[in-house]
Every structure is written in structure tokens, then in C-alpha cells.
C-alpha positions in Angstrom: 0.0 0.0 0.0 1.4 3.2 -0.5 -0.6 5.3 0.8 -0.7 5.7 4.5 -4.6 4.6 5.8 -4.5 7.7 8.3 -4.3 10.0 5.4 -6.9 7.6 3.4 -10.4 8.7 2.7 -13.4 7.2 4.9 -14.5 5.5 1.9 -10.9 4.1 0.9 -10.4 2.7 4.0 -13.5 1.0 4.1 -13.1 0.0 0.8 -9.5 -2.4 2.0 -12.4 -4.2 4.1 -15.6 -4.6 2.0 -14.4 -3.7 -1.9 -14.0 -0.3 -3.1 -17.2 -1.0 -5.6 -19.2 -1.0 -2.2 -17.7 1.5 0.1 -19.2 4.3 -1.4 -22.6 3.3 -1.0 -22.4 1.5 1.8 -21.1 4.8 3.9 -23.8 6.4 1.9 -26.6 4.4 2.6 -25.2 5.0 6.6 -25.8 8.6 6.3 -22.0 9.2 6.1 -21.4 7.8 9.7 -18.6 5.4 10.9 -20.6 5.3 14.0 -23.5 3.7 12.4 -21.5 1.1 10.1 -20.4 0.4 14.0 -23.1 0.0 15.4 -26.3 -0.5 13.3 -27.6 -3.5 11.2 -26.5 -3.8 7.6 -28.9 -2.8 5.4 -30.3 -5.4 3.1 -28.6 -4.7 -0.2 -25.1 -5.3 1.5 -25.8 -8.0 4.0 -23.9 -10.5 2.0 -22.3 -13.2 4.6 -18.9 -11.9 3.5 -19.5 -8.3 4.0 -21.5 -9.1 7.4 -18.4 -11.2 8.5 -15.6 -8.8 7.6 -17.7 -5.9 9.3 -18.3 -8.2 12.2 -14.7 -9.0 12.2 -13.6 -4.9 12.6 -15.9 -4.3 14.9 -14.4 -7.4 16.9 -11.3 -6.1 16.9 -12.1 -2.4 18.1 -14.1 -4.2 20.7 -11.6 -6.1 21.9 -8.7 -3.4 21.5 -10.8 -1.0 24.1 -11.3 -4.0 26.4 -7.6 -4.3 26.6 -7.1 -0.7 27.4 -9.7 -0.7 29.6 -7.8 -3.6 31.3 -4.4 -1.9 31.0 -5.2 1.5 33.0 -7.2 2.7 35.5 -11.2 3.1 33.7 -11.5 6.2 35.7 -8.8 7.7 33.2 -10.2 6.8 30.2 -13.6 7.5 29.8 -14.0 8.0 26.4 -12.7 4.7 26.2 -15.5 3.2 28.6 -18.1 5.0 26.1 -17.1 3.8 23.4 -16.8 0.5 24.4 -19.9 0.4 26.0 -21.8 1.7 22.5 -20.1 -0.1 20.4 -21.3 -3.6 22.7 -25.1 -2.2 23.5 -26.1 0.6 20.7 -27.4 -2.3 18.2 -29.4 -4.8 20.6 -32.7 -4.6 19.9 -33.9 -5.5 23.7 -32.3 -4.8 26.7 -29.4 -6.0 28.2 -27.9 -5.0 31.7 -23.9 -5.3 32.0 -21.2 -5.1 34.8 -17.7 -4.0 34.3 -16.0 -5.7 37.0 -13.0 -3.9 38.1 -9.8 -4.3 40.8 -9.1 -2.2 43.3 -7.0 0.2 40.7 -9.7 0.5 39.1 -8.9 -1.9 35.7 -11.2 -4.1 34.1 -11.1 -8.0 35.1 -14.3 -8.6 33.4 -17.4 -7.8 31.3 -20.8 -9.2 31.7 -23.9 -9.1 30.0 -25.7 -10.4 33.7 -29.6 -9.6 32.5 -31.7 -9.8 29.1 -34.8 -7.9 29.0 -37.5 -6.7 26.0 -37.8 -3.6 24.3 -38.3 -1.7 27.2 -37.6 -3.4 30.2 -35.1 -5.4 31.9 -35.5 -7.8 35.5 -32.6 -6.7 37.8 -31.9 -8.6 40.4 -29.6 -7.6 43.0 -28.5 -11.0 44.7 -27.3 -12.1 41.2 -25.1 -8.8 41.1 -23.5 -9.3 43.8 -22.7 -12.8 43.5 -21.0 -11.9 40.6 -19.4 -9.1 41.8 -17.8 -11.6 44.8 -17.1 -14.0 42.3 -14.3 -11.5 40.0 -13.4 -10.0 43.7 -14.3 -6.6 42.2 -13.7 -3.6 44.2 -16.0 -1.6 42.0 -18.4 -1.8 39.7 -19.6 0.0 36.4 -22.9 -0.7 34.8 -24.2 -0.1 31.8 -27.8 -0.8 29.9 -29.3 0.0 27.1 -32.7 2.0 25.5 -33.2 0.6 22.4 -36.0 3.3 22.0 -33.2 5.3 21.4 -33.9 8.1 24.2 -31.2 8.0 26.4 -32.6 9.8 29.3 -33.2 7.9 33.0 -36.4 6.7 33.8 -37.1 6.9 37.4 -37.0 2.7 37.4 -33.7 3.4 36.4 -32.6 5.5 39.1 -34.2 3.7 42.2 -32.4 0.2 40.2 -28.8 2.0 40.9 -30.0 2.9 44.2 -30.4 -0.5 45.0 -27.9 -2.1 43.4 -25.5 0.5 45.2 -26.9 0.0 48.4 -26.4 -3.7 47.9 -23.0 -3.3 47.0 -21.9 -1.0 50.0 -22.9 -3.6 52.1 -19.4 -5.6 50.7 -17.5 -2.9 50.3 -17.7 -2.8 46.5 -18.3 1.2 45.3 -20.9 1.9 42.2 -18.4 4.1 40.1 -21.1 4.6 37.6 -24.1 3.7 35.5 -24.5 4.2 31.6 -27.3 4.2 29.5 -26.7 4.0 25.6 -29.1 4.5 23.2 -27.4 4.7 19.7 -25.0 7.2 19.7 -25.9 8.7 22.8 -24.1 7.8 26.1 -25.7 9.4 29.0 -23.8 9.0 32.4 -25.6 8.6 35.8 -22.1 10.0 37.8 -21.9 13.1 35.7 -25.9 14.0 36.1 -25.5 13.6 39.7 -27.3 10.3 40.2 -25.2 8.4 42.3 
């Protein structure tokens, strides 16, 4: 190659994954956004199992690349990195799903998990589970996460008084709510920086 792909076009790089003859209109049909090609289903007229696979496969890969930061540094000092990681895994579900970031006591991730799977617009949280989970990756604190596949990112009151709980269960084993996330598509709305913890 030799060009270098940070100087490359959008639609260039994109092109050294899915064929050139497609990038153009695949970004197009996305409305132009990265973000989307992320995060939201194919449409139909490119949802060829090698296309799916190789998108699957990038996204994979970014996936996994913030989990390892994540892993690598305190979380505290990277959010951007906990955002993005966090949208990239929920924006696309089309029901809810509840998830833990487990982390040690400087704050890194030892693990990710999907602990709950709700509907459209609901999810059953239970707290017991949570912390049985949380003693099981000896986490010292705890950042959750959900989504809103409705798309509005704002906390519903259900929402709040769940944290509540959850944090109040969690206190009672020493293990500290650092934060709780709601994504819905390309909005990341963060219970810590409203003031809801």
C-alpha cells in the first residue's frame, strides 16, 4: 500500500475491508457515519455473509482493543474509552441488556458481563445475582451499563431507584458503584456526571 490509511479517505479505508465498488454506498446508505456502520444492522442490499463477516470482524477487533485498554489503565482515566466501548457492545441490541464491568481495586477491568436480558423496554434486575458476581471476579468496584433501544437516552425513574439498590447492595461488601450508563445509539448518558449516584 502506499498510501498511509491515516491519510486515506473514509471510503478508501472501508473499501480495503468490503471492496471499493461498495464503500461508497455502503457509507452512503449509513448517512455518512462510521458510527452507524459500528453500530447499526447492515442494510439489506449489502448484507452478503462476506461483507457481514468482515464488518463483524472490525468491529471485533475495536471491541476487543478498548477492552484491553480498559484492562491496561485505571477506567476512571479513560472514559471516552469506557463509552465507546460500552456503545459499540449495546447501541445495536434490539432488547435490553444489563452489564457489569467488574474492576480491581485500581480501578482496571477483570471482566465484562452481559448479567440480564430484557424486552424492548424493560429489563428484570436482580440484586442477589449482582453481587454474587461481583464476589465471584473480587471486584472492588463496579460500572454498569444498559441499554434503551427506544433510542432516548434519558433515565427513567425505574432506572434511578435500580442503581440505588444495586449501590446500596453493594456498599454492604464494600464494593463502590463508580457509575451507571445508558446508551441509546449514539448517545451515552452518564448517571455519575448527572449527579445520580
Amino acid at each position: 500500500m502506499s498510501q498511509k490509511i491515516e491519510s486515506m479517505s473514509d471510503v478508501d479505508v472501508l473499501g480495503l475491508l468490503v471492496g471499493s465498488r461498495h464503500a461508497g454506498h455502503l457509507l452512503r446508505d449509513m448517512r455518512g457515519s462510521l458510527s452507524r456502520l459500528l453500530h447499526d444492522p447492515l442494510p439489506a442490499a449489502y448484507a452478503s455473509p462476506l461483507i457481514a463477516a468482515k464488518l463483524q470482524a472490525a468491529r471485533e477487533l475495536v471491541r476487543r482493543a478498548l477492552t484491553e485498554a480498559m484492562a491496561q489503565r485505571e477506567v476512571l482515566s479513560c472514559p471516552e474509552v469506557v463509552r465507546a466501548f460500552l456503545q459499540l457492545t449495546l447501541a445495536s441490541n434490539d432488547h435490553e441488556i444489563f452489564l457489569a464491568l467488574f474492576l480491581d481495586a485500581q480501578s482496571r477491568l477483570i471482566a465484562t458481563e452481559a448479567l440480564f436480558r430484557g424486552t424492548l423496554a424493560q429489563t428484570s434486575v436482580y440484586p442477589r445475582e449482582v453481587v454474587k458476581r461481583t464476589l465471584v471476579h473480587n471486584a472492588a468496584s463496579v460500572i454498569f451499563a444498559h441499554n434503551h433501544p427506544s433510542g432516548v437516552g434519558e433515565p427513567s425513574r425505574a432506572d434511578e431507584l435500580m442503581t440505588r439498590t444495586l449501590r446500596e447492595a453493594l456498599a454492604l461488601i464494600d464494593v463502590q458503584v463508580l457509575d451507571h450508563f445508558i446508551v441509546a445509539g449514539n448517545e451515552v448518558v452518564s448517571f455519575a456526571e448527572r449527579g445520580l449516584l
